[in-house]
C-alpha positions, 0 to 999 in steps of 0.5 A: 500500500503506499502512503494515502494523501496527495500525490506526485506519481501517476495511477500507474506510478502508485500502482506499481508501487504498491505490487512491488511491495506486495511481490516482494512481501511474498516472496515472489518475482513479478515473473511468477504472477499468472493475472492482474486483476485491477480496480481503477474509477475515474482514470479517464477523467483523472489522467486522460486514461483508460485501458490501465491494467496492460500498462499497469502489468507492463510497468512492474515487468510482466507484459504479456499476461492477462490483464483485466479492469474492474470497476464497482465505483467505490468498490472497485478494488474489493470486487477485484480481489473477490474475482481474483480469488474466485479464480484461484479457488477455482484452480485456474490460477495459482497466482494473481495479483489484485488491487486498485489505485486512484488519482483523484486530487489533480482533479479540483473539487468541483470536477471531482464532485461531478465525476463521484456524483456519476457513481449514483444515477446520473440520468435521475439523481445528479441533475436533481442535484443529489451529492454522496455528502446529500445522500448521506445527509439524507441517511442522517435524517432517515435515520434520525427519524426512524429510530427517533433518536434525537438529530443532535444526540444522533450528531454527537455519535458521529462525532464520535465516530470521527474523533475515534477513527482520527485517534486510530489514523494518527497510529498508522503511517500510511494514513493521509490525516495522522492527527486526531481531532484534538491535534486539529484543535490545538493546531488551530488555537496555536495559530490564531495565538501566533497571529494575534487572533482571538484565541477559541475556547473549546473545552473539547473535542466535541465542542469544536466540532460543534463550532460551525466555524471550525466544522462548517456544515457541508449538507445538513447535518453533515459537517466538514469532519463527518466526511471522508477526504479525497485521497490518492493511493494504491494497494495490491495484494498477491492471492495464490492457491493454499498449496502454494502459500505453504511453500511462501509464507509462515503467516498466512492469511486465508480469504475465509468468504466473500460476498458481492451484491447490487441494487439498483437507484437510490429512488429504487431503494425502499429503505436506506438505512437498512440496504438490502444490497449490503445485508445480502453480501455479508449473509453470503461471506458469512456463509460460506465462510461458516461465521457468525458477526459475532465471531469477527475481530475486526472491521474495515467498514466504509466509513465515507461519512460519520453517519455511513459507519453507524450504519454499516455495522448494523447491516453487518450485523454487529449491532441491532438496527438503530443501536449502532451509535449507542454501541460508539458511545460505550466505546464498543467499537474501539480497539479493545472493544467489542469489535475494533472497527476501522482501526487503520483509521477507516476512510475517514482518517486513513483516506479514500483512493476509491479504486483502491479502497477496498484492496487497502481495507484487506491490506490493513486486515491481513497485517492485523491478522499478522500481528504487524499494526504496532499502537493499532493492533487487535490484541489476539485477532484471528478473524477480520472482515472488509465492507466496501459499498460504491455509490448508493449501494449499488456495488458492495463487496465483503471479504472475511479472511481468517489467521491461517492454519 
């Protein structure tokens, strides 16, 4: 995985960047991969660029194997690892190299929010004038409603959300924001002293992201710190047959299960606090890998707003639908919880290059799983998971991997 943020490089520059990294890892020379399986979104809009994944495979030595695109917006790298898997449990592959990178910062915001709102339904949806922060905005208030919790209890949850995944993101090097809130606090009062400027007087962190000049409001009741940033990034993975894996590694990691479904518009979508397309793809990982929700150690969850991982996990079945802020409030989903969720920092902290989201969610879970996360590790976490969800549910993708034999 190579560092989120801001980059230099181009998506294939990160791309390779990160396959070196995971080939190396893994004891093998790019010679020995048979396939590459990649995740890339908006690389015509970004860079000009389509047909990356033949670049992408010449780049790092291999150019004549099969190479192939995928792309399930904010899904896209799961859904590859996902394929890639299915075709090496298939036999057909030994070794396959799976991943995704994205480019989105050489794209200004509002060009970037016009080629993200392409995600959802562009014929209905975005001339309408909906956004993802609309659409989560809207979930916000669904929610509220439906669970009757108060918005300004319901507000404070998910400030909770971003307080705790902003800790988490300061313990892992690669995040793009390795600072927590209160770190942002303190970095804005250091400045208005040095300026000479009226100096803020928040208690907390609460009562600075309540402060509607520090976290100004974005779509109601989404403020700047309950959303995920644009990120670039590249993450890879090598997937090879478990006879294979034998003969490479002391600590493997096994996909236990997967899960992939779809649904159609948001208009189409009886109840988004409950989305069904995400219910049925962790009822298959969870399945086929013979668990329970109970059973999982930890979650890289999609956490793209504060209020999208309060959410996420009731669907995952972590905790009972409408009690998923109360579980945050009791420290439940801290590392040292009930079920650490997003200990890399989750999309909110850690960044969100979204070709390669969901291959840096396994990146962070098969290094949990090793025991390799120093301050963020689960003590003693045998069975991890990944969610990934692109666009408004339309694509989600889950994968349940296990500590190996």
């Amino acid at each position: 995985m190579t560092k989120f943020g801001v980059s230099e490089n181009t998506n294939i520059e990160m791309f390779s960047e990160a396959a070196m990294e995971a080939i190396n890892e893994s004891n093998l020379k790019p010679k020995d991969i048979q396939a590459l399986f990649f995740g890339n979104v908006f690389g015509s809009h970004e860079e000009g660029q389509v047909n990356m994944a033949p670049f992408a495979a010449a780049d790092i030595g291999i150019p004549n194997i099969p190479t192939t695109r995928f792309e399930g917006a904010c899904a896209s790298g799961s859904v590859a690892v996902r394929d890639a898997f299915m075709w090496v449990a298939s036999g057909y592959y030994d070794i396959v190299l799976a991943g995704g990178t994205e480019r989105v910062l050489a794209m200004d915001t509002p060009a970037a929010t016009r080629a993200f709102a392409m995600c959802s339904n562009s014929y209905y949806e975005g001339p309408a004038g909906i956004t993802f922060p609309g659409v989560f905005a809207l979930l916000a208030h669904l929610y509220s409603h439906k669970y009757g919790i108060p918005l300004a209890k319901l507000k404070e949850q998910m400030a909770m959300v971003a307080i705790k995944n902003h800790r988490n993101g300061k313990l892992n090097p690669k995040a793009q924001f390795q600072a927590t809130i209160r770190d942002l606090m303190e970095a804005r009062i250091a400045r208005a002293t040095q300026k000479g400027q009226s100096v803020p007087t928040w208690a907390d962190e609460m009562e600075f992201l309540r402060d509607i000049k520090a976290n100004p409001l974005i779509a109601d009741p989404l403020q700047l710190y309950d959303c995920c940033p644009f990120t670039d990034g590249a993450a890879a993975v090598v997937l090879v047959s478990g006879d294979k894996a034998r003969t490479l590694t002391d600590k493997p990691v096994l996909i236990a299960g997967v899960g992939q479904c779809s649904v159609g518009s948001l208009s189409d979508q009886k109840d988004f606090t409950q989305m069904k397309s995400r219910i049925l793809s962790a009822k298959q990982a969870y399945a086929q890998a013979g668990i329970e929700p109970q059973d999982v150690d930890l979650c890289e969850l999609h956490d793209c707003f504060t209020i999208a991982e309060i959410v996420s996990m009731e669907c995952l079945g972590f905790f009972e639908f409408g009690h998923g802020g109360r579980a945050v409030e009791r420290g439940e989903t801290e590392i040292g919880g009930k079920i650490a969720i997003n200990p890399s920092g989750g999309l909110k902290a850690k960044g969100h290059p979204i070709g390669a989201t969901g291959a840096a969610q396994v990146y962070e879970v098969v290094k949990q799983l090793r025991s390799e996360c120093g301050k963020r590790q689960v003590d003693g976490a045998r069975i991890g998971m990944t969610d990934t969800l692109g666009g408004d549910a339309g694509t989600v993708c889950n994968i349940i991997l296990k500590r190996g034999w």
